[in-house]
C-alpha positions as CSV (number, residue, x, y, z in Angstrom):
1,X,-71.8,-69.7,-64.8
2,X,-68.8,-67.0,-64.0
3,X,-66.1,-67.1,-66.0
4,X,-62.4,-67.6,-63.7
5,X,-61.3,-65.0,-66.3
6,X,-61.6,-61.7,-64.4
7,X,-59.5,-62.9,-61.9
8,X,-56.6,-62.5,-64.3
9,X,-55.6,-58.7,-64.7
10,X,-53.6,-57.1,-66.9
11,X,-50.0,-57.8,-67.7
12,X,-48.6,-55.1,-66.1
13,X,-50.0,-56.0,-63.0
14,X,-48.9,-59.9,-63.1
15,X,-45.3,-58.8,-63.9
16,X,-45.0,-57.3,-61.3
17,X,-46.6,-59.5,-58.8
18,X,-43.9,-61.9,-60.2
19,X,-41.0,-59.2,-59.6
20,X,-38.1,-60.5,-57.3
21,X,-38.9,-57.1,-55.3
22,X,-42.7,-58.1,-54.7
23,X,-41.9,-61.6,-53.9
24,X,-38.9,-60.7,-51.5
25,X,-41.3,-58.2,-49.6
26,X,-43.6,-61.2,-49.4
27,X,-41.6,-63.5,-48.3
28,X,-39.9,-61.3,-45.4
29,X,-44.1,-60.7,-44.0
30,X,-44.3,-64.7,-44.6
31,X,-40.6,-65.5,-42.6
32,X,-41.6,-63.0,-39.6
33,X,-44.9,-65.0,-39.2
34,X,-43.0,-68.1,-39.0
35,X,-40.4,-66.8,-36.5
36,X,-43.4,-66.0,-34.2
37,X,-45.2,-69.6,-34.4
38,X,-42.0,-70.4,-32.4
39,X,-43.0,-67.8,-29.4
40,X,-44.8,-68.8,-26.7
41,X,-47.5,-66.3,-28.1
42,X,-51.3,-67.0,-27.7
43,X,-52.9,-67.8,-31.0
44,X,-55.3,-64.2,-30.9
45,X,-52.0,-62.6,-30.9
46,X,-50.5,-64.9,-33.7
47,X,-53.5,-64.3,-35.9
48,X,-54.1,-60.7,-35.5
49,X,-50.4,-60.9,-36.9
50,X,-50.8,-63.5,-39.4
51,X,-54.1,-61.1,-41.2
52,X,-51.9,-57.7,-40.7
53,X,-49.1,-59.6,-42.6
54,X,-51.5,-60.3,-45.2
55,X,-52.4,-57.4,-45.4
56,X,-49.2,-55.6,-46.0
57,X,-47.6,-57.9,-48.0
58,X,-49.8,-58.2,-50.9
59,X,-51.2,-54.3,-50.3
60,X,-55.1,-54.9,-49.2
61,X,-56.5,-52.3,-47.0
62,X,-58.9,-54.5,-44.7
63,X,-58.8,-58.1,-44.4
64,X,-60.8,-60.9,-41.9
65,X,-60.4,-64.5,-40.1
66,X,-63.4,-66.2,-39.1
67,X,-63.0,-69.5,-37.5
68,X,-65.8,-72.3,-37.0
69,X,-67.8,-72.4,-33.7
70,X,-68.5,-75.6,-33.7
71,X,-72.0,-74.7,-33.8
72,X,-72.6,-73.9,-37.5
73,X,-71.0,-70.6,-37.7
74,X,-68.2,-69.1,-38.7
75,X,-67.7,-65.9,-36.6
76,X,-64.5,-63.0,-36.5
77,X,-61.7,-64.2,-34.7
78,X,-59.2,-61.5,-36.4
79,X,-59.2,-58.6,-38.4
80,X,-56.6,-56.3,-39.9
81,X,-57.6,-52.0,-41.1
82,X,-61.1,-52.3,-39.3
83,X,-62.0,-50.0,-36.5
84,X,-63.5,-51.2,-33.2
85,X,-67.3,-50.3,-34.4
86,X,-66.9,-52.2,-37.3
87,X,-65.4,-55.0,-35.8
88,X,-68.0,-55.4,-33.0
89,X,-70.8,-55.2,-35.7
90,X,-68.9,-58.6,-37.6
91,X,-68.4,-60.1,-34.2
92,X,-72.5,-59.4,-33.8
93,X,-73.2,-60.8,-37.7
94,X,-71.7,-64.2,-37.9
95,X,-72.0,-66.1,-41.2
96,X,-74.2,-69.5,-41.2
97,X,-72.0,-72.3,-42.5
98,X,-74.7,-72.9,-45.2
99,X,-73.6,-69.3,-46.8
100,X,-70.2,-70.2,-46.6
101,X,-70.9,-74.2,-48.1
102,X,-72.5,-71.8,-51.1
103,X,-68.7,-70.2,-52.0
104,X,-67.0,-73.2,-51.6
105,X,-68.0,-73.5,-55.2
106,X,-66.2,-75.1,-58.1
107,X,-67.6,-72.3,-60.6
108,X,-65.3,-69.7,-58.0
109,X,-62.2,-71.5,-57.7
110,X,-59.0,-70.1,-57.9
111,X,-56.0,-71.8,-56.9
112,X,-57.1,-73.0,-53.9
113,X,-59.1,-70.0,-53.0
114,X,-62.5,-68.7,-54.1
115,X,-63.4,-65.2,-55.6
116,X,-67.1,-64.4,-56.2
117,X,-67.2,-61.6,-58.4
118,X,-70.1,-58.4,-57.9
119,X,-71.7,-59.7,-61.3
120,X,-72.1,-63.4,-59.6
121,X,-75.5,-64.4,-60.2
122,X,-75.5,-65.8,-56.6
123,X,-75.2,-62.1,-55.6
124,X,-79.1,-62.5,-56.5
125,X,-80.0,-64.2,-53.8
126,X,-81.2,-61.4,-51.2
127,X,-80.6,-64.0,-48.0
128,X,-77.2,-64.9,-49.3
129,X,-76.4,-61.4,-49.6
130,X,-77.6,-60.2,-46.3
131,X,-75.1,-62.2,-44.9
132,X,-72.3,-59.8,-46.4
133,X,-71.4,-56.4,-46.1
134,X,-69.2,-53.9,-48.1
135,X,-66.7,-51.5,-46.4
136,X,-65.8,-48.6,-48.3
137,X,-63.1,-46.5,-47.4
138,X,-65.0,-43.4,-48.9
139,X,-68.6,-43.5,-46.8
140,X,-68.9,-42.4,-43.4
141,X,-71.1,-45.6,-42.8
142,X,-68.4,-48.4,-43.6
143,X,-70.3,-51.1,-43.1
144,X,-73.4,-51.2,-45.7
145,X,-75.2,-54.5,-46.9
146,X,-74.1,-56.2,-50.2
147,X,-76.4,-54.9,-53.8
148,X,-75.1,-55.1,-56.5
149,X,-73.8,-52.3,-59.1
150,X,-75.8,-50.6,-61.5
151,X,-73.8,-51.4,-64.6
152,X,-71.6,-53.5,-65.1
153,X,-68.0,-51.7,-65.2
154,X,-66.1,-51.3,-68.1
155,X,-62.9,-52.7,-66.7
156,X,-63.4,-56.5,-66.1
157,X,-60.3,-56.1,-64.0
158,X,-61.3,-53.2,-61.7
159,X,-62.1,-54.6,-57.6
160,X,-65.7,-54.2,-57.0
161,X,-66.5,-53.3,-53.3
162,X,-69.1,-56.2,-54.0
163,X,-66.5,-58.9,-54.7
164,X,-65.5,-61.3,-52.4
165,X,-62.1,-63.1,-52.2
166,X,-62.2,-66.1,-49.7
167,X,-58.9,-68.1,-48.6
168,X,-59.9,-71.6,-46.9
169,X,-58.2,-71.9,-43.5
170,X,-57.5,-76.0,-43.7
171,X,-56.4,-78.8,-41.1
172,X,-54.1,-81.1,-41.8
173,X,-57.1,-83.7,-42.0
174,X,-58.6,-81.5,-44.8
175,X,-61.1,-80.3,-42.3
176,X,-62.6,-76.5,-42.5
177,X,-61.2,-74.7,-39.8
178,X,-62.5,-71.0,-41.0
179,X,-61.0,-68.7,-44.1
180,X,-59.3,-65.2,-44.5
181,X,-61.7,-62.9,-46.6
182,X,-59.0,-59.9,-48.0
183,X,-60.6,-56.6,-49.2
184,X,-60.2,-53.6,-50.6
185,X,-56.5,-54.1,-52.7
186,X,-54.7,-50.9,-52.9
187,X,-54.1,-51.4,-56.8
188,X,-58.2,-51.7,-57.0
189,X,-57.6,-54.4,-59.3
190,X,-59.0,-57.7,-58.8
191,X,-56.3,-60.3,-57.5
192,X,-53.9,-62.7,-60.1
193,X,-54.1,-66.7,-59.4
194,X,-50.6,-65.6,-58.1
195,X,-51.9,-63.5,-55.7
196,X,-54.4,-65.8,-54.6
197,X,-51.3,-68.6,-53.8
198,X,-49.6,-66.0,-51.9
199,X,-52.6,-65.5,-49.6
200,X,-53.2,-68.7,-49.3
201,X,-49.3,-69.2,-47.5
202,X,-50.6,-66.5,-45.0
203,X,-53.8,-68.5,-44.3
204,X,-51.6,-71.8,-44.0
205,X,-49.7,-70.0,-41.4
206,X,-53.3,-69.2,-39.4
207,X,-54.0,-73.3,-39.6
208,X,-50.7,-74.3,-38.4
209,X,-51.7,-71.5,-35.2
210,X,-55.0,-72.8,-34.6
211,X,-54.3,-76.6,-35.2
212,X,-51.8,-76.0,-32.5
213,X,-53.8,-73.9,-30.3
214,X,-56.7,-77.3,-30.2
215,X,-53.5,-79.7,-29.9
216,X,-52.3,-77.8,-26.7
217,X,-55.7,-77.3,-25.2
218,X,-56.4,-80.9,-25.4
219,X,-53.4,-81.7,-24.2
220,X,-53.7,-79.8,-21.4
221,X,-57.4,-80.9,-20.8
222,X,-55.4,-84.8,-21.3
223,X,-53.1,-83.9,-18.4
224,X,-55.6,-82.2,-16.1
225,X,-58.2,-85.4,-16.5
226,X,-54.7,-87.1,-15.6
227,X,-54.1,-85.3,-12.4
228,X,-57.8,-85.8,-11.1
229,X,-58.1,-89.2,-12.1
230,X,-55.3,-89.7,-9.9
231,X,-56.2,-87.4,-7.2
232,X,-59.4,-89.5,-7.0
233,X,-57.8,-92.4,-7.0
234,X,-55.8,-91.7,-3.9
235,X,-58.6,-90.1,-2.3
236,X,-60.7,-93.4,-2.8
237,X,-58.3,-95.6,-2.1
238,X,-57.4,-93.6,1.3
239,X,-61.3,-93.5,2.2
240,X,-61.5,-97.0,1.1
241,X,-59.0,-98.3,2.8
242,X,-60.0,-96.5,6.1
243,X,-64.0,-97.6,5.8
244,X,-63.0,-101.2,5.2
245,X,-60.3,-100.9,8.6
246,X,-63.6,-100.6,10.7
247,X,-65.1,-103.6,10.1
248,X,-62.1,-106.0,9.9
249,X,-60.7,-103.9,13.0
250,X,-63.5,-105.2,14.6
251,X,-63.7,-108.7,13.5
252,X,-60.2,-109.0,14.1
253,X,-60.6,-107.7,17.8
254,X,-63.3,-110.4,18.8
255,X,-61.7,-113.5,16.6
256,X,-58.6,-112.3,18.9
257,X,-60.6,-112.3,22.5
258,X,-61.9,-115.7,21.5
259,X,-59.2,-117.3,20.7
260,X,-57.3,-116.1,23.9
261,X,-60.3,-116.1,26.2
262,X,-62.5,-118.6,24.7
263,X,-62.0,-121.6,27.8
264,X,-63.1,-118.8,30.3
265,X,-65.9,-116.8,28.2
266,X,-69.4,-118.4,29.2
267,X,-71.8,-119.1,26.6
268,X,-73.7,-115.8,26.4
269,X,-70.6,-114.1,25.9
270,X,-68.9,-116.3,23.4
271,X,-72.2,-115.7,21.3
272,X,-72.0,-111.8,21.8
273,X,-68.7,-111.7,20.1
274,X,-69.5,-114.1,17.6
275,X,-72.7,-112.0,17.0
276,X,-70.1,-109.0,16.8
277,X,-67.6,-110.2,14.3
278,X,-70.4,-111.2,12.1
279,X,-71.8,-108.1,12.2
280,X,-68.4,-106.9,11.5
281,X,-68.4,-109.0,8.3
282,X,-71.5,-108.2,7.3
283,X,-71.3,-104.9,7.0
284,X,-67.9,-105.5,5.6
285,X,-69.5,-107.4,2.7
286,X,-72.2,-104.4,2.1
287,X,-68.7,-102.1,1.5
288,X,-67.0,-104.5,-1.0
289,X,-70.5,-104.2,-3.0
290,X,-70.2,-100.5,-2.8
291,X,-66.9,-100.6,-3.8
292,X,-67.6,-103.2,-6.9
293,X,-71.7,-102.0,-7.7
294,X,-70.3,-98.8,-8.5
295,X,-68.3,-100.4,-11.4
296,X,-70.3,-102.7,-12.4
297,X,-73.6,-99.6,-12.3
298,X,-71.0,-97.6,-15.2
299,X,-71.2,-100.7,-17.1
300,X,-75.2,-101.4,-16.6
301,X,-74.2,-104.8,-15.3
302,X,-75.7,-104.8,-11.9
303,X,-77.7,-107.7,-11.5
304,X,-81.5,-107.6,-9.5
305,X,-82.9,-110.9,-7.3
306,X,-86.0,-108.8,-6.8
307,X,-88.9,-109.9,-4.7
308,X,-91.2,-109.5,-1.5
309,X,-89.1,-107.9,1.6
310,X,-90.0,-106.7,5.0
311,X,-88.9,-103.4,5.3
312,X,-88.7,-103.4,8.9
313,X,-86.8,-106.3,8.8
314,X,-84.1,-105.2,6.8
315,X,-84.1,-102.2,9.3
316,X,-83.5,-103.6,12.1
317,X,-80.5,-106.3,10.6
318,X,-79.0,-102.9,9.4
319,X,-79.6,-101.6,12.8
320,X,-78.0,-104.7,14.8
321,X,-75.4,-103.9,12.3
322,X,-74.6,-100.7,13.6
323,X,-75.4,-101.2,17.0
324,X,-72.2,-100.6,18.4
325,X,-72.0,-97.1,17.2
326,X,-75.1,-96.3,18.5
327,X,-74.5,-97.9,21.7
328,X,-71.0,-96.1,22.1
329,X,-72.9,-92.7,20.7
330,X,-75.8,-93.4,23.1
331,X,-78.1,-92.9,20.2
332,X,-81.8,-92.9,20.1
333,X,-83.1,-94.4,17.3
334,X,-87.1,-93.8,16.4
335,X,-88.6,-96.7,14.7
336,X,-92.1,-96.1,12.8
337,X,-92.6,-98.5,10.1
338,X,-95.2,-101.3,10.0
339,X,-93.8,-105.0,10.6
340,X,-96.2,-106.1,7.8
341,X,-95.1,-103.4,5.1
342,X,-93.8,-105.1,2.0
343,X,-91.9,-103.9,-0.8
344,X,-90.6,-105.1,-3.8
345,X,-87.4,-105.0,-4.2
346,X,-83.7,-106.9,-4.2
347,X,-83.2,-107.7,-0.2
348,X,-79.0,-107.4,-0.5
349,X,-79.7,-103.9,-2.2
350,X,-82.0,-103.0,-0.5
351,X,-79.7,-103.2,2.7
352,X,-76.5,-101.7,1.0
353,X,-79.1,-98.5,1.0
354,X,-80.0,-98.5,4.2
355,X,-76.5,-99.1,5.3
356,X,-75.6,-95.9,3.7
357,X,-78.3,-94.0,4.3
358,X,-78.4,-95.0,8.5
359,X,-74.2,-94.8,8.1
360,X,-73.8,-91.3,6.9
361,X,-76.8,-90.4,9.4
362,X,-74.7,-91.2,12.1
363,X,-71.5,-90.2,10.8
364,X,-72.3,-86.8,9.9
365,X,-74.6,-86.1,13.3
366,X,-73.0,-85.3,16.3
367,X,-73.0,-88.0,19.0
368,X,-76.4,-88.4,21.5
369,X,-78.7,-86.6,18.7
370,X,-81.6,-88.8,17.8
371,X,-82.5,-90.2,14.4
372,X,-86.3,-91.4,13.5
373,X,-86.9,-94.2,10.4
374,X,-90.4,-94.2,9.4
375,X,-92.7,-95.5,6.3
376,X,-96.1,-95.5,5.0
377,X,-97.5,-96.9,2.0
378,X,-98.5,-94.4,-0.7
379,X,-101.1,-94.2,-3.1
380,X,-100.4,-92.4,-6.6
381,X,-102.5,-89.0,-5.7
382,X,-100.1,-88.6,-2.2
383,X,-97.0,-89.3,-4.6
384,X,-97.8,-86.4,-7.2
385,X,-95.1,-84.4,-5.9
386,X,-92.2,-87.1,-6.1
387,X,-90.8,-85.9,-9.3
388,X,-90.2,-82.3,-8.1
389,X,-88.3,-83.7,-5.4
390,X,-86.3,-86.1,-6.9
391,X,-82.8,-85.1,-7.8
392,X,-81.8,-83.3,-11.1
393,X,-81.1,-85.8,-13.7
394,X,-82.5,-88.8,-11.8
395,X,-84.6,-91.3,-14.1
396,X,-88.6,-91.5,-14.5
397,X,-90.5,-94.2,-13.3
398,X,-94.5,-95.3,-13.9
399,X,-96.3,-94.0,-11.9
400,X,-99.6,-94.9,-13.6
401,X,-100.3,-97.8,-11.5
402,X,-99.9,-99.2,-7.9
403,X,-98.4,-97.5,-4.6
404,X,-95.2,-96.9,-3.0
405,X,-94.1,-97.5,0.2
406,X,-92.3,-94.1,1.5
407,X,-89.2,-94.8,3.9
408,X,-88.2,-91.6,5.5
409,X,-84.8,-91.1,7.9
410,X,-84.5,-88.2,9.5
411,X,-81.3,-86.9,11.6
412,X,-80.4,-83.7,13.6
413,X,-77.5,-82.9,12.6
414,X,-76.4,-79.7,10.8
415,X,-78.3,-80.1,7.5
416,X,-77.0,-80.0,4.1
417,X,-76.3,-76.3,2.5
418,X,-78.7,-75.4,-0.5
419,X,-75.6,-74.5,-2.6
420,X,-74.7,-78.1,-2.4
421,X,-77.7,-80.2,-2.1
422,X,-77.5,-80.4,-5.8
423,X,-73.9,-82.5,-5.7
424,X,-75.6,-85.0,-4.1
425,X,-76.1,-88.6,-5.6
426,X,-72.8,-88.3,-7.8
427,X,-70.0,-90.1,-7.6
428,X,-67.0,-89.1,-5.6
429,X,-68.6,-86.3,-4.3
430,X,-68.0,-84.9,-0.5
431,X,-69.6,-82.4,0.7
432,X,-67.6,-79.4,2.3
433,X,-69.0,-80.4,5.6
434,X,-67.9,-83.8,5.1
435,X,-64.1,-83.1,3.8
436,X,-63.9,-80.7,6.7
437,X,-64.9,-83.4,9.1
438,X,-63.1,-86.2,10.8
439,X,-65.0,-88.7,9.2
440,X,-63.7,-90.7,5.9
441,X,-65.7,-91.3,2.9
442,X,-65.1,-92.9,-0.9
443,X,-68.3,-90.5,-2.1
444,X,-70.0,-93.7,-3.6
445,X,-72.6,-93.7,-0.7
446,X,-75.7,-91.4,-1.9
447,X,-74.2,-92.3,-5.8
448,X,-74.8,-96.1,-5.4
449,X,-78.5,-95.8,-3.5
450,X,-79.6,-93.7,-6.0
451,X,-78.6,-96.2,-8.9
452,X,-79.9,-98.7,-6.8
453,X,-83.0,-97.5,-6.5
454,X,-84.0,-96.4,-9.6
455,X,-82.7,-99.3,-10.8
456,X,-85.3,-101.4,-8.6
457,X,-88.1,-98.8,-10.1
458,X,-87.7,-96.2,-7.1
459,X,-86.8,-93.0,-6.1
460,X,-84.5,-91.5,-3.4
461,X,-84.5,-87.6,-3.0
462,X,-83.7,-85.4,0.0
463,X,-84.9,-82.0,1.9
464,X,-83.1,-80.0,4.2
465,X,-83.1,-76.2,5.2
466,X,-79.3,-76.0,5.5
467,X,-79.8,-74.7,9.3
468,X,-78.1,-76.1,11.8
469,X,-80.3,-78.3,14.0
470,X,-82.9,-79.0,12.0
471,X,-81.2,-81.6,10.1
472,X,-81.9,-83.6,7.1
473,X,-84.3,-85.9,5.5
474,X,-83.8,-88.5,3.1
475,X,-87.0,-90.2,1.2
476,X,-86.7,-93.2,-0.4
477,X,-89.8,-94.7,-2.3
478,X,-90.0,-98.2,-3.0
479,X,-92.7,-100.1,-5.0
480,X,-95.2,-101.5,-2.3
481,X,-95.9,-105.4,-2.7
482,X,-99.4,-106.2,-2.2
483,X,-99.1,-110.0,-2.9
């Protein structure tokens, strides 16, 4: 065990450590520090200051702050007397925070600091030590690894270049925030408890700068998630608002031609608009669930009704649906897919996707380009190559059993850049194209049939060249019912 008595030099020495001239000198280093925390400084700045204080006040030649990483280390964040070399080899060595847990030790305590003597028996430890190094003033290579002396000096109160003096950087919360490691006193004697308080006012200082250093950079992170949690907002509620005036628009428009010209309408046209307006609703109810599933996916609360459906069918409600876009576009639209193919999944859902999928093909195409739906049923050896397509991030499904019914839709439009095929399928995400386009959009589309899908056991991914012309293709496989 090391004796705490070493650290207590002569008399001389502690009188005049407690002189009103030493303490003045001190405390003028100490009240210029404080003056700066009141600048609009950063905290570098502030703690190359705070460690150069140090150093002159209580007459150390070198001195160093490491701060905690967050990732186990403690590495240089300030230094005071050390030369650029030296510095960038500290910056290159930093020290493991299970070195450091190893001096925070009762047996070196002082004050509230620690001093590990060079006769320390934990200097034995040759990992512990190669942690360290020893500058000396006197060699042309500063920076040599810690051994200790040959003999143990005669004066128990002479500074070792082996000793280590380490002043705990501390929150408010008690937490270890880094510490200030002094070297090298110009007295070369080995500090006084007194000096050891004195440090530890400069290394209260460097807590105060780094505490508020966190507090404003969270702050300012606070007020930035602020600003684009309300710039979303508005943007959603914009896009919203305008996606949900097309439908009711519409509804609106025939409700209003039957009520004025219902007595003179015959039958087949009365039944057109009523067809019209309940398309209107329909697809007005598919973007409320966008709207609402995209809440209610965060909180893993979306409910499935899964069973048999006829893909085709589903197509071609989504398609009546839409039919007076296409009709007004004078789209062709290429249908492929077997009346009998059956897949398993949740028949609302599985619409909300298709809506999407067929709506941004026709919003982000120009008008009179053509756009082909077609499917085929998959066995597992034709679906090896599903998970290298399928978005970054998206979730695994079994694919040790059955078959999958692929549904492709294909459009000609401009295709989607390779820079930014990867922002697809999260939410509130436009693509440049899209924001620089006259067509609206929340950014829930891609997000909520990708949720939806994986959430039925599927998997939606996309491919696209990015040239114009060429266009994209979505992929969406579904599992195949077989009955």
């Amino acid at each position: 065990m090391v004796e705490k008595s070493p650290v207590v030099n002569g008399d001389a020495q502690k009188a005049y450590e407690e002189s009103p001239e030493y303490l003045r000198e001190v405390l003028k280093y100490a009240v210029e520090i404080g003056a700066s925390l009141r600048l609009q400084v950063d905290s570098e700045t502030l703690l190359k200051r705070i460690v150069s204080s140090a150093c002159k006040a209580l007459r150390f030649r070198y001195a160093v702050i490491y701060l905690a990483d967050g990732t186990g280390l403690f590495r240089v964040a300030a230094t005071s007397g050390i030369r650029t070399a030296e510095e960038a080899y500290l910056q290159q060595h930093p020290l493991p925070d299970s070195a450091v847990a190893r001096i925070i030790d009762e047996r070196y305590r002082i004050s509230d600091s620690y001093f590990l003597p060079a006769e320390a028996p934990i200097w034995q430890d040759k990992e512990f030590a190669s942690n360290f190094v020893v500058v000396n003033s006197s060699s042309v290579d500063v920076l040599t690894p810690v051994s200790l002396p040959a003999f143990t000096p005669s004066d128990s109160y002479a500074w070792c270049p082996e000793d280590l003096m380490v002043v705990p950087l501390v929150s408010g919360d008690d937490q270890l925030l880094g510490f200030l490691t002094p070297d090298s006193p110009l007295s070369g004697r080995r500090p006084t408890i007194e000096t050891m308080s004195l440090f530890e006012l400069f290394a209260n200082q460097a807590a105060v700068v780094i505490e508020g250093a966190r507090l404003y950079s969270e702050l300012r992170e606070a007020v930035q998630q602020a600003r684009e949690s309300e710039r979303v907002k508005n943007n959603f509620l914009l896009a919203a608002s305008h996606e949900l005036r097309t439908p009711l628009t519409a509804i609106q428009g025939y409700l209003e031609l039957l009520g004025d010209y219902g007595e003179t309408l015959d039958e087949a046209a009365r039944a057109r608009f009523i067809q019209n307006a309940r398309r209107g609703c329909d697809e007005l109810v598919l973007l409320l669930g966008n709207v609402l599933d995209a809440t209610h996916l965060d909180m893993e609360k979306v409910s499935l009704k899964s069973g048999p459906v006829y893909l085709a069918q589903s197509v071609q409600i989504i398609l009546e649906i839409l039919e007076p876009i296409t009709a007004r576009e004078r789209r062709q639209v290429s249908i492929q897919i077997d009346a009998t193919l059956l897949v398993w999944a949740d028949e609302l859902r599985l619409r909300q996707i298709l809506l999407n999928l067929l709506g941004n093909a026709l919003k982000y195409t120009p008008a009179g380009t053509g756009i082909e739906l077609a499917a085929q049923c998959m066995d597992l050896a034709s679906m090896s190559e599903l998970s290298a397509r399928a978005p970054a991030g998206s979730r695994s499904i079994d694919l040790s059993s059955g078959t999958f019914v692929v549904l492709t839709v294909h459009d000609q439009g401009p295709g989607i850049v390779l820079e930014e095929q990867a922002l697809l399928f999260t939410k509130f995400t436009r693509l440049t194209s899209a924001k620089n386009s006259m067509q609206s959009g929340a950014g829930l589309g891609l997000y909520l049939c990708r949720q939806l899908v994986e959430a039925m056991d599927g998997k939606i991914w996309m491919e696209s060249s990015g040239i114009p012309g060429e266009g994209t293709t979505f992929f969406v496989a579904f599992p195949s019912y077989t009955g």
